[in-house]
C-alpha positions as CSV (number, residue, x, y, z in Angstrom):
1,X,92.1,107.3,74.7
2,X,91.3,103.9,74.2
3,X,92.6,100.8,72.9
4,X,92.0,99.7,69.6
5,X,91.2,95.3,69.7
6,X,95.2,95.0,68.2
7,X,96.7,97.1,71.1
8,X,94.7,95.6,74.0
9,X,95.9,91.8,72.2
10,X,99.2,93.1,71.9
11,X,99.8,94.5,75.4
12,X,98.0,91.3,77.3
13,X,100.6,89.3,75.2
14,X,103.5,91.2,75.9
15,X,102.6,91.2,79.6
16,X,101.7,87.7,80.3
17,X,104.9,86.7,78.4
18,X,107.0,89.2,80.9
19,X,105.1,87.5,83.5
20,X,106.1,83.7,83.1
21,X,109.3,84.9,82.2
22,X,109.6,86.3,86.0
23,X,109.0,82.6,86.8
24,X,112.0,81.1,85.1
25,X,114.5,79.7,87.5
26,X,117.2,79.4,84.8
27,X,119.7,82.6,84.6
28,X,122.3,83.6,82.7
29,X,124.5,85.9,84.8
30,X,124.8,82.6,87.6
31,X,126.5,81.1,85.0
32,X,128.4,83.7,84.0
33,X,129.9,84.5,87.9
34,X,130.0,80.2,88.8
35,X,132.4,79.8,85.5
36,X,134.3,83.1,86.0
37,X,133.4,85.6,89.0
38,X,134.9,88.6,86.4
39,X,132.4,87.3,83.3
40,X,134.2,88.1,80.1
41,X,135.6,91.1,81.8
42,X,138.6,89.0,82.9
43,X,138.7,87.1,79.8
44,X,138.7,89.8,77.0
45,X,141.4,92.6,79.2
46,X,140.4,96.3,79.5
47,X,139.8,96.7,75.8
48,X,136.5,94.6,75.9
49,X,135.6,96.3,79.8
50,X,135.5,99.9,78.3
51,X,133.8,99.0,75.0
52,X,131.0,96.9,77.1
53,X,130.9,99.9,79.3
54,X,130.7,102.4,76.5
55,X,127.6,100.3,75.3
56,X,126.0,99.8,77.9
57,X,125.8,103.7,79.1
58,X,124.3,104.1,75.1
59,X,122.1,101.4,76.1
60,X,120.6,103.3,78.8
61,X,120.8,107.0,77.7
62,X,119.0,105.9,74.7
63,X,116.3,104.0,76.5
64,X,115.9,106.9,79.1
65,X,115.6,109.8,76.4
66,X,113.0,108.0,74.1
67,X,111.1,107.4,77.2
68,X,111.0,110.3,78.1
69,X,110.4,111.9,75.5
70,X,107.2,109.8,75.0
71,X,106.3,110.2,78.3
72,X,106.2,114.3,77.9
73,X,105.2,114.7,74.3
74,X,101.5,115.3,74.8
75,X,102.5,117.8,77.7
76,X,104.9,119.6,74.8
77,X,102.1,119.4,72.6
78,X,99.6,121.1,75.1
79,X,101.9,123.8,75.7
80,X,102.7,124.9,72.2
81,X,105.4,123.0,70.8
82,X,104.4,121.3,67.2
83,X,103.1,118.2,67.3
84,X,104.5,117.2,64.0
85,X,108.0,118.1,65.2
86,X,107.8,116.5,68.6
87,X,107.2,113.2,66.7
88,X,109.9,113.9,64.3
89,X,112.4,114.0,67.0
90,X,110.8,111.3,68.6
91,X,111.5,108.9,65.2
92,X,114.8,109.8,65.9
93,X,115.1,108.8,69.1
94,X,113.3,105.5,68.2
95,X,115.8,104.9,65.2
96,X,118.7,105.4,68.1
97,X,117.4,103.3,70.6
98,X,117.4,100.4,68.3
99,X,121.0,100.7,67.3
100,X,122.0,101.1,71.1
101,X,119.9,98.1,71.5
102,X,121.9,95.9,69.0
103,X,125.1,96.6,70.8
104,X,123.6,96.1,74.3
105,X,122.5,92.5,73.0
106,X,125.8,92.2,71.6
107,X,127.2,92.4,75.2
108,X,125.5,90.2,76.6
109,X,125.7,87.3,74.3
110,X,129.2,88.1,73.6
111,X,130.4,88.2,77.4
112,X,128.2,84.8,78.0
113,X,130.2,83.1,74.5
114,X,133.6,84.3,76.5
115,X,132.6,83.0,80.0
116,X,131.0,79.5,79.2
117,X,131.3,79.2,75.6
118,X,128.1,79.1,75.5
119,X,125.7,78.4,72.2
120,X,124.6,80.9,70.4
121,X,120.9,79.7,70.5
122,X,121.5,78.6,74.3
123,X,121.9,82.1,74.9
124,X,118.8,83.4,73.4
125,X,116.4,80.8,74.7
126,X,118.1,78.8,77.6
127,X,118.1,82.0,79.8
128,X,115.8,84.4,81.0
129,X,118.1,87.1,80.0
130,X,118.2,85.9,76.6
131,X,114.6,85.5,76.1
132,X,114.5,89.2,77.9
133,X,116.5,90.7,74.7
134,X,114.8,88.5,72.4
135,X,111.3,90.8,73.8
136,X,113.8,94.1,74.3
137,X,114.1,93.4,70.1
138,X,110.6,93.0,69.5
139,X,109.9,96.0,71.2
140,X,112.6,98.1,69.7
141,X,110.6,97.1,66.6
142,X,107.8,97.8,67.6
143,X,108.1,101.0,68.7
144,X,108.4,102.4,64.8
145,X,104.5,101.1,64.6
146,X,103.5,101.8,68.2
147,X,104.8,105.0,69.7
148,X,103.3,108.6,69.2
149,X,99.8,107.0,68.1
150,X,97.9,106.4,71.2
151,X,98.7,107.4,74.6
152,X,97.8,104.1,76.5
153,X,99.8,102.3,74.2
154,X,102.8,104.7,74.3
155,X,102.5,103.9,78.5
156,X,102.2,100.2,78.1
157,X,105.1,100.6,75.8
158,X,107.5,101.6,78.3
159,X,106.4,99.4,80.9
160,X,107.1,96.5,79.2
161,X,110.2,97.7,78.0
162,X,111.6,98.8,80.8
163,X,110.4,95.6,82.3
164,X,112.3,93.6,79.9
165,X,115.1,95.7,80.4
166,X,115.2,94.3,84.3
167,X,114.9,90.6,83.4
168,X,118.4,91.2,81.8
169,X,120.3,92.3,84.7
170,X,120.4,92.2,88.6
171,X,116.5,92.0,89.2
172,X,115.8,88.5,87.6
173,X,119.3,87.6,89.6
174,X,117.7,87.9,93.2
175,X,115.4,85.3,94.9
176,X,112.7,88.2,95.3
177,X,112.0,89.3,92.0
178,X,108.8,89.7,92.7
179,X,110.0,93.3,94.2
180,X,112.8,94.1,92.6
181,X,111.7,93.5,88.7
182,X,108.5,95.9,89.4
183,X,111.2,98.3,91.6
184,X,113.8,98.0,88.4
185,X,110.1,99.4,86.6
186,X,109.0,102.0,88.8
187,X,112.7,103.3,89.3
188,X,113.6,103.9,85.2
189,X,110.6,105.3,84.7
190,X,110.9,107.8,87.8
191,X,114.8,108.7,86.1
192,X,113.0,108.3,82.4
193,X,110.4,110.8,83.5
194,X,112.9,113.3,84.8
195,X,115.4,113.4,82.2
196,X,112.5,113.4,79.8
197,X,111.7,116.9,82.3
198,X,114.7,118.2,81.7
199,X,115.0,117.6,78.3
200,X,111.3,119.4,77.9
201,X,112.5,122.1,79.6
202,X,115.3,122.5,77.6
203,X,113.4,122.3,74.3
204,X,110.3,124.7,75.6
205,X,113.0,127.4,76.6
206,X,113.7,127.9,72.8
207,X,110.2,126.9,71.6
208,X,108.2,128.7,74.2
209,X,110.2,130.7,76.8
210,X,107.6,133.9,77.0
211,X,105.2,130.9,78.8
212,X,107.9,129.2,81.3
213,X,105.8,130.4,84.3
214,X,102.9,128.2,83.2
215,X,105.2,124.7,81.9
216,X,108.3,125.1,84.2
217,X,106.2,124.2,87.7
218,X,105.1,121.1,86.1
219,X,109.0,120.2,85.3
220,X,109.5,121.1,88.8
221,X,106.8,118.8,90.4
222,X,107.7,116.3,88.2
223,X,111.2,116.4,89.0
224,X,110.5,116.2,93.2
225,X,108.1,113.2,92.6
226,X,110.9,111.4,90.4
227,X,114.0,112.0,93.4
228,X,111.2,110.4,95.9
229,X,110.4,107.3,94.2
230,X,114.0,107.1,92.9
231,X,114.8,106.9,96.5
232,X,112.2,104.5,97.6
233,X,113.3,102.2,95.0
234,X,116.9,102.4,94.7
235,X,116.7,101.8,98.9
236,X,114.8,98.7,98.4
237,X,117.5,97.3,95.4
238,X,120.4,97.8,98.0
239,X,118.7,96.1,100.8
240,X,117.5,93.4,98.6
241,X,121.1,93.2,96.7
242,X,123.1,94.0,99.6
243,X,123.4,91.5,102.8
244,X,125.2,93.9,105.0
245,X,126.6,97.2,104.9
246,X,129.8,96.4,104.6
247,X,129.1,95.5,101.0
248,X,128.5,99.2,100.5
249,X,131.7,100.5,100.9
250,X,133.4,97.1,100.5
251,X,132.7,96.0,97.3
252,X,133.3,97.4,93.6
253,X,129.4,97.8,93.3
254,X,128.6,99.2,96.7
255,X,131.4,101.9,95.8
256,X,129.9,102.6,92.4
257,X,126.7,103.0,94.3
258,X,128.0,105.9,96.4
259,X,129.4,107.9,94.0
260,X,125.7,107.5,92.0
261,X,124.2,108.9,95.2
262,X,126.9,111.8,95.1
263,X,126.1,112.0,91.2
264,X,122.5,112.6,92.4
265,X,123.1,115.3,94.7
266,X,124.8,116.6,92.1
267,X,121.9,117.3,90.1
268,X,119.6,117.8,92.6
269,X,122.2,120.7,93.5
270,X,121.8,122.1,90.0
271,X,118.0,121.9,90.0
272,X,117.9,124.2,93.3
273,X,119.7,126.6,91.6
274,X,117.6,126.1,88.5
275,X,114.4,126.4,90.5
276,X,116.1,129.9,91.7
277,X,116.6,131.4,88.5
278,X,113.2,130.5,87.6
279,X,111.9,132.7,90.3
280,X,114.3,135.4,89.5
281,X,112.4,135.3,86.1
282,X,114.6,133.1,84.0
283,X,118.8,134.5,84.4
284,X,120.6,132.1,83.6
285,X,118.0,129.1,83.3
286,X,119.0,127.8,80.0
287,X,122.5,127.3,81.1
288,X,121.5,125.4,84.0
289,X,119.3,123.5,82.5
290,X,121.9,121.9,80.5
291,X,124.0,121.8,83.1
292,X,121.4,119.8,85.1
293,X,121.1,117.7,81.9
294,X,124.6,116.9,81.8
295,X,125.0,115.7,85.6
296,X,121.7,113.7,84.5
297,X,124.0,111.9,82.1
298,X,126.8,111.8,84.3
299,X,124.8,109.6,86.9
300,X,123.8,107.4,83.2
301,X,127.6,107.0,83.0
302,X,127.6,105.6,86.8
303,X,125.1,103.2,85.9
304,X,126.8,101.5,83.3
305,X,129.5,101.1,85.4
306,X,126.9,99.1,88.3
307,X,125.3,96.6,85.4
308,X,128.9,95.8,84.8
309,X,129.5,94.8,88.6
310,X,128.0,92.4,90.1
311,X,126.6,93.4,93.7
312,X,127.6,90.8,95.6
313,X,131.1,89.2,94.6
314,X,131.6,85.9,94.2
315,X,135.2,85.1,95.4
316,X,136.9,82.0,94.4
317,X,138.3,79.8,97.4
318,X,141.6,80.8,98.6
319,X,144.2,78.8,98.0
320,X,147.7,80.5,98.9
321,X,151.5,78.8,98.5
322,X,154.5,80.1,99.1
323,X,157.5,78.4,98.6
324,X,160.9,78.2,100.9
325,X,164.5,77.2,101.4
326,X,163.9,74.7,104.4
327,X,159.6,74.8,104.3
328,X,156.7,75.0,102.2
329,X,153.6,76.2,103.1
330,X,149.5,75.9,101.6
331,X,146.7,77.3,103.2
332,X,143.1,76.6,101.8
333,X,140.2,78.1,102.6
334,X,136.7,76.9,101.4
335,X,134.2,78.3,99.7
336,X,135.7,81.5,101.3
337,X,132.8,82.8,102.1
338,X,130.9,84.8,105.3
339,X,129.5,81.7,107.5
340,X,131.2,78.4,108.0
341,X,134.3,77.4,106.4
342,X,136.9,74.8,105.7
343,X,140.7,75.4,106.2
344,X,143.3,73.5,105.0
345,X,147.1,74.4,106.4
346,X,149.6,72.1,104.5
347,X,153.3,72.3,105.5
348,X,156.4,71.2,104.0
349,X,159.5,70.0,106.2
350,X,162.6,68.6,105.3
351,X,162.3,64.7,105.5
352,X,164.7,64.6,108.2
353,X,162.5,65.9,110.7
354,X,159.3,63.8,112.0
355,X,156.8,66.9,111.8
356,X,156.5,70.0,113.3
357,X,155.3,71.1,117.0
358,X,153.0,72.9,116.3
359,X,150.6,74.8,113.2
360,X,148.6,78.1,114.5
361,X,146.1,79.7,112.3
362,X,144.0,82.7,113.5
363,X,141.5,85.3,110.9
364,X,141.4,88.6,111.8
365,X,139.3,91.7,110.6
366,X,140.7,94.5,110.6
367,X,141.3,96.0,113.9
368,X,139.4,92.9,115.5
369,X,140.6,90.6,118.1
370,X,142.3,87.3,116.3
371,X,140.3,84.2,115.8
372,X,142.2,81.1,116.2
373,X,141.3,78.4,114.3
374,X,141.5,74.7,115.6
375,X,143.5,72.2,113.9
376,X,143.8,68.4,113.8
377,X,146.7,67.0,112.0
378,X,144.9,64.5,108.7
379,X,146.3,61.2,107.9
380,X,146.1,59.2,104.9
381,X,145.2,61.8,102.3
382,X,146.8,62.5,99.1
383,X,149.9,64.4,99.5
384,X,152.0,66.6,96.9
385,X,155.6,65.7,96.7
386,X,158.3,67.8,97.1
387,X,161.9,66.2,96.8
388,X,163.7,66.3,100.1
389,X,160.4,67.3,101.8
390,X,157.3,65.4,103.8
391,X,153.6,67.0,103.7
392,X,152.2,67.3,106.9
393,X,148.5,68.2,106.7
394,X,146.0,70.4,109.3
395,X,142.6,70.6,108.7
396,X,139.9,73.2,110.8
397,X,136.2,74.1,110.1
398,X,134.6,77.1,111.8
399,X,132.3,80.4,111.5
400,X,135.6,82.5,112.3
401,X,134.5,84.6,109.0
402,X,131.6,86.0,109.8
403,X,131.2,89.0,108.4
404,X,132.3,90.1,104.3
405,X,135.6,92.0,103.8
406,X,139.1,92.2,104.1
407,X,140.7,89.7,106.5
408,X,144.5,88.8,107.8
409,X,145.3,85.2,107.5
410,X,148.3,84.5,110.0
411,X,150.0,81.1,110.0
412,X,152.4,80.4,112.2
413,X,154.9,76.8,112.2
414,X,157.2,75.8,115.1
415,X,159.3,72.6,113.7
416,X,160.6,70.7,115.8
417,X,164.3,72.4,116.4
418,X,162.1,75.5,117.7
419,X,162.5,77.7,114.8
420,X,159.1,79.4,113.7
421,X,157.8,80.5,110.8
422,X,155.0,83.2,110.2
423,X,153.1,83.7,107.1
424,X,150.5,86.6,106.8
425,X,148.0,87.7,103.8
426,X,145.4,90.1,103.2
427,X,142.0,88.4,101.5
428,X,138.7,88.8,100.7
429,X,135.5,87.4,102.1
430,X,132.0,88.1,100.3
């Protein structure tokens, strides 16, 4: 079918607005993790983290379901299912996707007001993100007056939405978002297009289980095409999003990313068997159907979970104290980050002494060799006081941290009467 005038207006619109949006510099979730790496996480405690999460997971399952159900509507249709009932369930859907869309923009604002105190109309129209949900509304909207009338439109629809769906999150965050904000695209439509499967499936067993040998290949095909592009894309977000592979396994995102992939296998599990029982003429296919379904939802749950990390963590520099009977010591390491880096070892000595013999620091990863930093003792630079104590102050600057992940900080003070003192902590590098 074609477009009417209206439509084609209305889609060219929507997409050339998408489009400069692409090209806005400004984003949101920077300033979220330069003022606070945690966002509002850290700033509202675990009550606020499992709400946010809870909404977010809506978020998506509601976005996925209407589009799929959009997407395979005219396929219900054509294979006996009534039409007016298919869009009746589909008003429904629309009706919940708006709700779960109020409380997704309530997230975002909210954790933005918590981590800057930012302005409410700042927000909205100072960031890409917020001028992303200001289009996620109109769409939401728009879909009571668009959807289930004309089948270009219902496709245009959900490209745009799902587009304006990526400008909020980790694809308008990257440099290249000229790959990953069409990959964001492709890849919710490839997981809208197989729950929206399953989900037909489901429905058509009740509706029209005598013909399953004639609609359930189509589910299947569908299904196998979805899993390939889902892995085409989500392999290009983690190499985009990822610098190494240590982030994988390393970080909170990475880890939330591998139990998605074992979420996945999951279902793909359930669909061999449900591919089975469709060739043994239907035992048991209903059950694992929504069995299948419910892993479907399961990987949802893990993907609320990955928009609340952030994939590569921003740590704050380290700046570690600890306090003695006869010394102090500080070591400072800046930005504590992979690459090169400043380190600052101060130490604390009763004033009776002229300084010590020597200051060791060395970095070491894991079972790695140590990496000794050098140090030069630093003159004439504001000192912190300690009654009864002198500063004396080493400063070092080096690549020793080159790679992300846990490292062993040893420091190691010999005053001048011999006795030394070792310090050693754990931290984090990304």
């Amino acid at each position: 079918m074609r477009l009417k005038g209206s439509g084609r207006l209305v889609a060219a619109l929507a997409t050339v607005t998408l489009w400069l949006l692409m090209g806005t510099e400004v984003n949101a979730m920077a300033a979220i993790h330069d003022h606070h790496p945690g966002g509002a996480l850290q700033e509202a405690g675990m009550s606020w983290v499992v709400f946010s999460y809870i909404l977010k997971v809506i978020y998506y399952l509601t976005f996925t379901t209407l589009a799929g159900w959009v997407l395979w509507s005219e396929a219900m249709v054509r294979f006996g299912a009534q039409e007016t009932r298919v869009r009746d369930i589909g008003a429904l859907l629309v009706r919940l996707y708006f709700l779960a869309y109020l409380g997704y923009a309530f997230v975002y604002l909210y954790d933005l007001q918590l981590s800057v105190n930012m302005d409410f109309l700042k927000a909205l129209f100072g960031y890409v993100q917020g001028w992303s949900y200001i289009a996620l509304g109109a769409f939401a909207l728009g879909s009571v007056f668009v959807l289930f009338r004309n089948r270009t439109l219902d496709l245009v629809w959900i490209v745009l939405l799902a587009a304006a769906t990526g400008l909020g999150g980790h694809s308008s965050s990257y440099p290249m978002r000229w790959l990953t904000l069409p990959s964001y695209v492709i890849h919710w439509i490839a997981v809208s297009v197989w729950l929206g499967g399953i989900l037909f499936a489901v429905y058509m067993l009740r509706k029209a289980g005598d013909r399953r040998q004639a609609w359930l290949p189509v589910v299947s095909r569908a299904a196998t095409g979805s899993v390939i592009v889902l892995a085409v894309t989500g392999t290009v977000d983690a190499v985009v999003y990822l610098p190494s592979i240590e982030y994988v396994y390393g970080t909170p995102w990475g880890r939330w990313l591998l139990i998605k992939l074992g979420a996945v296998a999951l279902v793909l599990i359930i669909g061999f068997f449900v591919r089975r029982a469709w060739k043994k003429r239907g035992a048991g296919l209903g059950r694992l159907l929504k069995l299948e379904l419910g892993a479907l939802a399961l990987v949802l749950l893990v993907v609320g979970a990955l928009t609340s990390q952030h994939p590569t963590p921003h740590e704050k520099p380290l700046d570690w104290h600890v306090m003695g009977a006869d010394i102090h010591m500080t070591l400072q390491i800046t930005p504590n980050q992979p690459g090169i880096n400043s380190f600052v070892v101060k130490v604390w000595l009763p004033e009776e002494q002229s300084g010590p013999q020597s200051v060791a620091l060395t970095l070491q990863r894991g079972d790695g060799p140590p990496r000794p930093v050098a140090l030069a003792p630093v003159e004439n630079e504001y000192t912190l006081s300690f009654p009864g104590f002198i500063e004396h102050r080493f400063r070092g600057q080096g690549a020793q941290l080159d790679r992300p992940g846990v490292w062993t900080a040893r420091v190691i003070v010999t005053d001048e009467h011999g006795k030394v003192t070792e310090y050693e902590r754990e931290f984090e590098a990304w």
